[in-house]
C-alpha positions, -999 to 999 in steps of 0.1 A, spaced: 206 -405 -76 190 -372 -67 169 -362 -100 132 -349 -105 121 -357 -144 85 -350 -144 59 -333 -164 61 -300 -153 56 -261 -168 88 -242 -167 110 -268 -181 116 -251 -217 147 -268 -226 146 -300 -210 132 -327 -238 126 -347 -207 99 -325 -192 77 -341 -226 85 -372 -224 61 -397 -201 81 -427 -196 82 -447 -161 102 -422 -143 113 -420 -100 108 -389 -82 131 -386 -54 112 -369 -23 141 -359 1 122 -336 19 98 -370 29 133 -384 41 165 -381 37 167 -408 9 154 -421 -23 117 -434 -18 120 -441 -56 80 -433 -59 71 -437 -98 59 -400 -108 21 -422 -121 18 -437 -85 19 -402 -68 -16 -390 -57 -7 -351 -61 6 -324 -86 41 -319 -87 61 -292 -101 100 -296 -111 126 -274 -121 166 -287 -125 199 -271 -128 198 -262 -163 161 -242 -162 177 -223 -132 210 -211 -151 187 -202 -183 160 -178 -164 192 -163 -143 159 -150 -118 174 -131 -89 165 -156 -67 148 -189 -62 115 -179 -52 114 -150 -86 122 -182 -111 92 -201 -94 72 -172 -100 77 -172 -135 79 -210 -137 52 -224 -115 17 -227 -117 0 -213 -86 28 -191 -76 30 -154 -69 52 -128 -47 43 -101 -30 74 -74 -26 60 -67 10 96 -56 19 102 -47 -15 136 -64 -17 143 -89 -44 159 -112 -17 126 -110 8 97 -116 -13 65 -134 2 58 -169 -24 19 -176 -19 14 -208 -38 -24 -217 -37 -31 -192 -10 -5 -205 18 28 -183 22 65 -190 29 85 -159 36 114 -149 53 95 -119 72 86 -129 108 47 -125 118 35 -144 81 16 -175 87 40 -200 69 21 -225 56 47 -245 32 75 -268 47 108 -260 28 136 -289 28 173 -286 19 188 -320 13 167 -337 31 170 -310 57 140 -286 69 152 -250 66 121 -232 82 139 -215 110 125 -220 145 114 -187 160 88 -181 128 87 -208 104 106 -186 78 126 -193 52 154 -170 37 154 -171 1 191 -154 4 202 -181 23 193 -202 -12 222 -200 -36 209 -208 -73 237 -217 -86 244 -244 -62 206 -262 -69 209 -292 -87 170 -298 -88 136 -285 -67 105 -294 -64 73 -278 -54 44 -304 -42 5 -292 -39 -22 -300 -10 -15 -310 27 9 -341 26 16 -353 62 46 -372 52 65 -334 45 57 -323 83 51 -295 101 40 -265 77 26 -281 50 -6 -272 50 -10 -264 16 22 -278 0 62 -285 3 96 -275 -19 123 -297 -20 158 -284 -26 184 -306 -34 216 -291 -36 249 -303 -66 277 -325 -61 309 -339 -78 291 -371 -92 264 -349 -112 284 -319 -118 322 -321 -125 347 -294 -140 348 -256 -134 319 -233 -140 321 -193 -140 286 -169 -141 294 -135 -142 263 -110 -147 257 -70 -139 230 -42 -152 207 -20 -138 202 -8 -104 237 -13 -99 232 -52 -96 261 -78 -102 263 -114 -95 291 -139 -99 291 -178 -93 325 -203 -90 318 -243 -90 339 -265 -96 334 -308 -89 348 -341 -95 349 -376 -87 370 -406 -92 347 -430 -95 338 -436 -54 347 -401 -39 333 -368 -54 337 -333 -40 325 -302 -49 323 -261 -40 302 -233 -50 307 -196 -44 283 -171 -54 281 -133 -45 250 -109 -52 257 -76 -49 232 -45 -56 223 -7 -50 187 -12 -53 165 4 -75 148 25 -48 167 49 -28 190 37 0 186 2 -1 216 -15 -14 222 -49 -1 249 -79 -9 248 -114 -1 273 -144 -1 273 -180 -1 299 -209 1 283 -245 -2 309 -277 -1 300 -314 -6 321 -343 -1 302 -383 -13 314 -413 -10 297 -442 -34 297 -473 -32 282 -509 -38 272 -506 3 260 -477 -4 263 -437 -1 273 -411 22 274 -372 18 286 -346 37 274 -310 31 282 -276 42 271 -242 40 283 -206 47 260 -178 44 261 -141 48 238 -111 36 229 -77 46 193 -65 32 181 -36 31 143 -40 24 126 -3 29 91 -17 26 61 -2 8 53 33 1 24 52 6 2 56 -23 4 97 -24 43 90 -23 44 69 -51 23 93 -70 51 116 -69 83 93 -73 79 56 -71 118 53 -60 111 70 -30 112 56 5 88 66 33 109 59 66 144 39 67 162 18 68 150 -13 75 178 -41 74 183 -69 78 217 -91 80 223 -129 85 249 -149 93 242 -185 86 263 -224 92 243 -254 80 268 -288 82 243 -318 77 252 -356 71 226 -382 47 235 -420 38 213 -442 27 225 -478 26 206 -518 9 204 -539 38 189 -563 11 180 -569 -21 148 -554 -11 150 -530 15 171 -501 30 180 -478 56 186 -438 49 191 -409 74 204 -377 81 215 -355 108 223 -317 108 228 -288 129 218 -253 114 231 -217 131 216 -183 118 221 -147 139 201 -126 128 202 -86 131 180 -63 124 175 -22 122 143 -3 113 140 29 117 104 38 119 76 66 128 76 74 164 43 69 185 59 90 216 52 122 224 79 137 247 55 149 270 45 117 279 80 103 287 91 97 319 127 94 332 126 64 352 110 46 320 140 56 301 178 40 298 211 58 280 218 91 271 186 109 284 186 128 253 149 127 239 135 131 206 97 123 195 108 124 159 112 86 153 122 51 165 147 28 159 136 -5 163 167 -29 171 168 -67 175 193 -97 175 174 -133 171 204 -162 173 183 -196 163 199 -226 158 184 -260 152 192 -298 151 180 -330 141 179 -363 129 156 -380 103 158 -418 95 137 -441 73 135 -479 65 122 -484 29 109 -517 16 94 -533 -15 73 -561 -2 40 -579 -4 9 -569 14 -21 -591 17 -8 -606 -21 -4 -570 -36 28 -555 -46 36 -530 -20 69 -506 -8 67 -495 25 83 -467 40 89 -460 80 106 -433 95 111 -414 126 125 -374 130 137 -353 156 142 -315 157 149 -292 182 156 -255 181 166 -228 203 161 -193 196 173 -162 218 154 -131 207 165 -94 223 148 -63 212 151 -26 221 135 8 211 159 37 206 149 71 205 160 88 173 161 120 151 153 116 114 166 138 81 141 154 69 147 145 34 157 111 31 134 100 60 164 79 75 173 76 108 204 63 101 235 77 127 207 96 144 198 76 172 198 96 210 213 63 226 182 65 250 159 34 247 123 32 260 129 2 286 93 -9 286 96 -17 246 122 -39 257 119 -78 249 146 -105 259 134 -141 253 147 -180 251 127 -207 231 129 -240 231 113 -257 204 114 -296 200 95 -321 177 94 -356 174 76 -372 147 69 -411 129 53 -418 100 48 -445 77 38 -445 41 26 -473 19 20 -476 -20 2 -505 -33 -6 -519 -64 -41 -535 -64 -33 -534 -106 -12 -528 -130 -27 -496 -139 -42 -489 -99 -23 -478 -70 -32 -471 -34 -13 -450 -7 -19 -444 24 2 -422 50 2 -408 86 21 -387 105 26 -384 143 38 -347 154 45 -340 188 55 -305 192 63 -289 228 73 -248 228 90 -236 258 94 -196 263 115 -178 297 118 -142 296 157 -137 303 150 -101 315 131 -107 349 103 -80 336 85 -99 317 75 -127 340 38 -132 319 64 -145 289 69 -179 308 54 -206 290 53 -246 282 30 -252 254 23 -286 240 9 -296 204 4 -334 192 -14 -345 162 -18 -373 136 -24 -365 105 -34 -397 81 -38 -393 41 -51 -415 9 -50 -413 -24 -55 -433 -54 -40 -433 -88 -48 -445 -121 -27 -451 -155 -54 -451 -177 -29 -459 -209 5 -447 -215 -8 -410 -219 -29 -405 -193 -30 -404 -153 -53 -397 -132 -53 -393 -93 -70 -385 -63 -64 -377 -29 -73 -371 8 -46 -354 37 -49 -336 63 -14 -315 84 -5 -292 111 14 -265 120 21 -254 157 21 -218 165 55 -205 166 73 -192 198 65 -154 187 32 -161 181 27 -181 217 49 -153 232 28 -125 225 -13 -129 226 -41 -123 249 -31 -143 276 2 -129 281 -16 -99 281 -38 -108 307 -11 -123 331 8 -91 326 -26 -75 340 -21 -93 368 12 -91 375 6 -52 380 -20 -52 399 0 -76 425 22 -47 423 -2 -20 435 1 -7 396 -33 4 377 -45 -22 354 -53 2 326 -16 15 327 -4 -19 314 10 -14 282 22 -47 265 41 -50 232 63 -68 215 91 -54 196 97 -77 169 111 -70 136 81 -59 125 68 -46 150 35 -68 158 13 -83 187 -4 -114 186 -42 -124 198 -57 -145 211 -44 -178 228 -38 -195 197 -42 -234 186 -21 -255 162 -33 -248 125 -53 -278 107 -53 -280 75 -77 -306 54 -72 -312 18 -90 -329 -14 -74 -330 -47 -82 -347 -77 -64 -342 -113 -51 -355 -146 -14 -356 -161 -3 -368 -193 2 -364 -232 -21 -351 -255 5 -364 -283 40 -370 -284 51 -334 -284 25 -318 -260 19 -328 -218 -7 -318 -197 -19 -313 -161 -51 -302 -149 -60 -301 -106 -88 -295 -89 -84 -287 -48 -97 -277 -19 -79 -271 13 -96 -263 44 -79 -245 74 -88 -252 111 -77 -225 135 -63 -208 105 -39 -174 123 -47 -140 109 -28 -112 111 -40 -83 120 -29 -48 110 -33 -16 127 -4 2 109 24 1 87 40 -22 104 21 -29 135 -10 -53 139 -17 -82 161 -28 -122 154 -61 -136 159 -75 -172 152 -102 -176 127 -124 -207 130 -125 -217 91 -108 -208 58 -104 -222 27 -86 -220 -5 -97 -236 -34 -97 -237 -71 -81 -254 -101 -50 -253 -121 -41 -266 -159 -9 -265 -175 3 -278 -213 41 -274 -223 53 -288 -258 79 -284 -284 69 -274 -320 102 -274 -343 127 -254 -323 98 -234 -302 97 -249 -269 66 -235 -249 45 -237 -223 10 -222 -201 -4 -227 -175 -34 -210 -159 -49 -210 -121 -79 -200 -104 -72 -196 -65 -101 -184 -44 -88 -181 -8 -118 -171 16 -127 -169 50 -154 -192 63 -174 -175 95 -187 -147 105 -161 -125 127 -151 -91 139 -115 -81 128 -89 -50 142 -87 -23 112 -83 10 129 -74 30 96 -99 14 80 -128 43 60 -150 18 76 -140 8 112 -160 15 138 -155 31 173 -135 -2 184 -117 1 152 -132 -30 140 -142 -41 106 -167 -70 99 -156 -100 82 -188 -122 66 -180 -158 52 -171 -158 18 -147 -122 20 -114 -128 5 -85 -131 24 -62 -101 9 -31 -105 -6 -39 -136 -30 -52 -128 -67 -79 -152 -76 -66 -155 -115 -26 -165 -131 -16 -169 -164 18 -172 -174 33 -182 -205 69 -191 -217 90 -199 -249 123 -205 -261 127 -200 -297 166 -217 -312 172 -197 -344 202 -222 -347 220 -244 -328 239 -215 -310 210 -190 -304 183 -190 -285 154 -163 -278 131 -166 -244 102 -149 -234 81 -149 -198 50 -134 -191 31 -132 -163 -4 -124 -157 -22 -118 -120 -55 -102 -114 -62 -79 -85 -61 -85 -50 -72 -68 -16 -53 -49 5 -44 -65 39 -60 -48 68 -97 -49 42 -105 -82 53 -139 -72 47 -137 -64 13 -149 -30 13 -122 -11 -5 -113 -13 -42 -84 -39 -51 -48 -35 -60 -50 -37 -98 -41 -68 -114 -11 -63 -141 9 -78 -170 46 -85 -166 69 -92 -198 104 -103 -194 129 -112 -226 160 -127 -229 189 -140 -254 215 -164 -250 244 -171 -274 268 -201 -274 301 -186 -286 317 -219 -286 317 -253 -261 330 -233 -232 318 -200 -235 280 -187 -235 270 -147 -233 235 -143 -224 210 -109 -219 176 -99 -204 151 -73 -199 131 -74 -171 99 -54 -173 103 -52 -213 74 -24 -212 81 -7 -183 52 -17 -166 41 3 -136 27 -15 -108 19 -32 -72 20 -64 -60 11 -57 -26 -10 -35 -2 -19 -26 32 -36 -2 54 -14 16 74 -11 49 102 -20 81 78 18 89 64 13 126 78 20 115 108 59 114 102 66 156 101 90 157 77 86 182 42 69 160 12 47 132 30 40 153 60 4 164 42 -1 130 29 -38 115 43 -42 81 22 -27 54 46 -29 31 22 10 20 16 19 -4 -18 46 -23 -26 55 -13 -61 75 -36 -89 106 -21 -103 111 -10 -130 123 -19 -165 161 -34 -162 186 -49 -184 215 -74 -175 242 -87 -190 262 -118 -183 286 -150 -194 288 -183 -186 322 -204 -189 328 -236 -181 361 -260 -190 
């Protein structure tokens, strides 16, 4: 039985969410199965969210409901597509843009869905309405793997045992946007099947960037008194177009406005995975799952160009010949596709006279990723700034990247909960990750791309909880996790650099005409050699009820990074990694939710401070401040940009009767520092205030009409920032005179949607 019921902000409907009885959490993303851990013996916050909460907010996509939600959670619109935001939950980031350093581990039925080549994860490759329940845990747990160094979501998807009949969602409003969902699911008792189809389709609410995405998922179960056995598919296609931020002067002028495009990208996604789980006593059992996951990626930016066609030479070229120094299109393919096995033995048992249940488990993962990436030299209109049918077919051959990646992890872990009373519990956990990365440039010029890179760690936790009385629980914990560098990162740092050095000059070429680069999506480099990621974590917190109408949760952490990866930006969309000895985030979080007559509510408040913890020089070029090396200086204690150190959110339903219901979200988040002023010299992105409202209506059993406003005040503001090439550079009429190359990634504005629901 796949169900999260725990005490949670965000669930405003669910009279569950205030109850505190005994109840299971099911960790899939631990294992496959059911470790049946009760929610007062787990040493760590969790958040939960279920099937009905997501149909209510209607967010326009899973990581915008957790937003609203969650404690701890904001998005940056880096890309500034409502299908590509960056989540940061405590400080750490899961994103679907390559060249983030992804710090939560995202599961899928049991399934981990961080895709090889960069540890991201595609939030359009999430269909809502297809979610039966997810989870969001806090702090480095080694049991979730590789990635989560500062927390984990678990997605479990429906099926025909928890969600039978035939369910329609139809919605449209502003910017063009319209979105439908089909389900339908059954069982007879032993076999249950069920399908979801869901289509988002949308013009944007900046210029050119209209994008559409679509998602089967299919489940066939078997139950039974051996056991059960489910079989999953999923079919996903989408085509984003995700223009990026905007330079501040351009925004100024018309926040709608693009700087250079387009920028898109388009998936095309299979995921077919198998779980069972299976009593091989009255005691113990046996779970697993296996999967194989396919995703081709394209993508298509056009860009700025950094040539001057002067400096071109013909035998450096390939196409057409025809030359143009106006702008680049930047032009890639990435086919990744992964598979793997996880499989646990789960046992309630007696330890040294306690109580005990005892989990085991091995995994195995591999992925391969092909990554091919060209330059084109291309025109650009003048007054769209797209390049759009304007490439010259010649391609700068140098800018050229064809790679092959092999990733493979293999992993055991055990995990044991004891009871030393009936109010105390003990766990402890480790996890053994062996991690090899294997990269072979498939061109034969890039020899310096050649690499076998090996990562191995065991991570152990602890943690302690205690059930005070039937209201209160507290807990405490130790953990510690990894992440290895991903093949982009290991393909492109100092060392490649250096062999590439070498190369040339065993070629009778001049060392300082080595010019490496890789063309990646966005466009980045990475520096130095870099290690695998440690991350060390303390929590200690409080859940419960304050009466029989009102929960809690209060958290204090501390997470500690090893090796942390920073990236480094010299432009727009260009920069390059670089290891920093020590960060940390830290801070506290507190939540209450309750029901007072038919006003369900609740708040929840975080402090994050995310900081770096030495002394170091960092790449800033375009930085007031730089100097002659186009360095900045970075002094422990500087916040790391991108992460505002206060949240508040707040939400209620209001029932005016049986059939009517009123909801409001808001959403609070101070300021934070533009990436790129790592040293903390520059004034922040302002913090804002985000109010959403909504109303739904039951006409009768089977039908339900439902409305929202997003941005109820027409708020006008950023979520994100960065230092960038001065936008003059691009000669076009309008930004051509712009000097401020300081680009922000601005909110939309105020929208209203309609929508039904009906079900039979």
């Amino acid at each position: 039985m796949r169900t999260f019921r725990l005490l949670a902000p965000g669930l405003l409907l669910a009279s569950s969410a205030f109850a505190q009885d005994a109840q299971e959490i099911v960790v899939v993303g631990v294992a496959p199965a059911d470790t049946g851990t009760e929610l007062r013996k787990i040493p760590y916050p969790v958040q939960t969210a279920d099937a009905e909460d997501l149909a209510n907010a209607a967010a326009v996509s899973l990581a915008d409901f957790m937003r609203a939600a969650f404690g701890s959670v904001s998005l940056n619109d880096a890309q500034n597509n409502p299908l590509q935001p960056d989540l940061q939950y405590r400080g750490f980031t899961v994103s679907p843009l390559l060249g983030l350093a992804q710090g939560i581990a995202v599961y899928q039925n049991g399934v981990r869905i961080n895709e090889p080549l960069g540890d991201t994860v595609n939030w359009d490759l999430l269909p809502q309405s297809a979610i039966d329940n997810i989870a969001l845990t806090g702090g480095a747990t080694p049991l979730f793997g590789l990635n989560s160094l500062g927390g984990s979501m678990v997605v479990n998807m429906k099926d025909g045992f928890g969600h039978e009949g035939f369910r329609a969602d139809l919605s449209a409003g502003s910017f063009g946007r319209s979105r439908a969902s089909f389900e339908f699911g059954g069982n007879d008792g032993s076999l249950g099947y069920y399908l979801n189809v869901e289509d988002f389709r949308e013009d944007g609410w900046r210029d050119s960037s209209e994008s559409d995405a679509f998602n089967v998922y299919g489940t066939l179960g078997w139950r039974g008194d051996l056991g059960q056995v489910n079989l999953n598919y999923q079919r996903g296609e989408s085509e984003l177009i995700g223009n990026g931020s905007s330079p501040v002067e351009l925004l100024a002028i018309n926040r709608a406005a693009i700087f250079t495009g387009p920028d898109i990208t388009a998936h095309d996604m299979d995921m077919l995975s198998l779980d069972f789980s299976t009593e091989i006593s009255d005691n113990s059992s046996i779970s697993g799952a296996v999967f194989l996951r396919r995703n081709d990626t394209h993508s298509f930016n056009g860009d700025a160009s950094e040539f001057e066609i002067e400096d071109l030479e013909e035998e450096e070229l390939s196409g057409t010949g025809i030359l143009s120094d106006a702008a680049i299109n930047n032009l890639s393919d990435r086919s990744q596709e992964t598979r793997g096995a996880d499989f646990q033995w789960t046992a309630n048992t007696n330890l040294f006279g306690y109580d005990s249940r005892v989990v085991l488990g091995a995994a195995w993962h591999r992925g391969e990723s092909d990554f091919d990436s060209v330059v084109e030299l291309a025109d650009i209109d003048p007054y769209s700034r797209l390049t759009t049918g304007l490439g010259t077919g010649t391609f700068v051959d140098e800018e050229a990247t064809l790679i092959h990646t092999e990733t493979e992890s293999t992993s055991i872990y055990f995990t044991t909960t004891t009871d030393l009373s009936e109010t105390l519990a003990l766990t402890i956990s480790a996890r053994s990750n062996n991690t090899d990365v294997n990269l072979r440039d498939l061109s034969g010029e890039r020899p310096e791309l050649n690499g076998n890179h090996s990562f191995s760690r065991i991570n152990p936790a602890i943690g302690l909880t205690w059930q005070v009385n039937e209201d209160h629980n507290f807990y405490a914990s130790l953990g510690e996790s990894n992440r290895a560098p991903t093949p982009i990162e290991l393909a492109c740092n100092e060392y490649v650099y250096d062999l590439a050095v070498e190369y040339a000059i065993a070629d009778g070429e001049e060392a300082d005409d080595v010019e490496f680069e890789c063309r990646l999506p966005n466009a980045f480099l990475a520096d130095p050699p870099l290690e695998d990621v440690v991350a060390r974590n303390m929590e200690l917190g409080a859940r419960g009820m304050l009466d029989e109408n009102t929960s809690y949760g209060l958290s204090l952490f501390r997470t500690d990074n090893e090796n942390d990866i920073l990236f480094q930006t010299t432009g727009r969309a260009t920069g390059l990694f670089a290891n920093v000895d020590r960060t940390r985030r830290e801070g506290i979080e507190g939540r209450l939710a309750g029901n007072l007559g038919e006003l369900n509510w609740f708040t929840a408040y975080s402090y994050v401070s995310a900081t770096f913890e030495d002394d170091f020089q960092v790449l800033s070029p375009n930085h007031d401040f730089a100097d002659e090396e186009g360095e900045i200086t970075v002094l422990a204690g500087d916040s790391i940009p991108g992460i505002p150190a206060h949240q508040f959110k707040f939400g209620a339903d209001y029932a005016f009767d049986e059939d009517l219901i009123l909801s409001l979200d808001l959403i609070a988040n101070s300021g934070q520092y533009l990436r790129g002023d790592e040293s903390n010299e520059l004034d922040e992105i302002d913090g804002y205030t985000l109010v959403n409202l909504g109303a739904r209506y039951r006409v009768n059993d089977r039908l339900l009409v439902y409305a929202q406003i997003h941005n109820l005040f027409d708020s006008k503001f950023e979520t994100f920032g960065l230092l960038g090439e001065e936008p003059g550079e691009v000669e076009v009429p309008l930004v051509e005179d712009f000097e401020i190359p300081i680009f922000l990634g601005a909110a939309p504005p105020r929208a209203g949607f309609l929508g039904l629901r009906y079900r039979f």
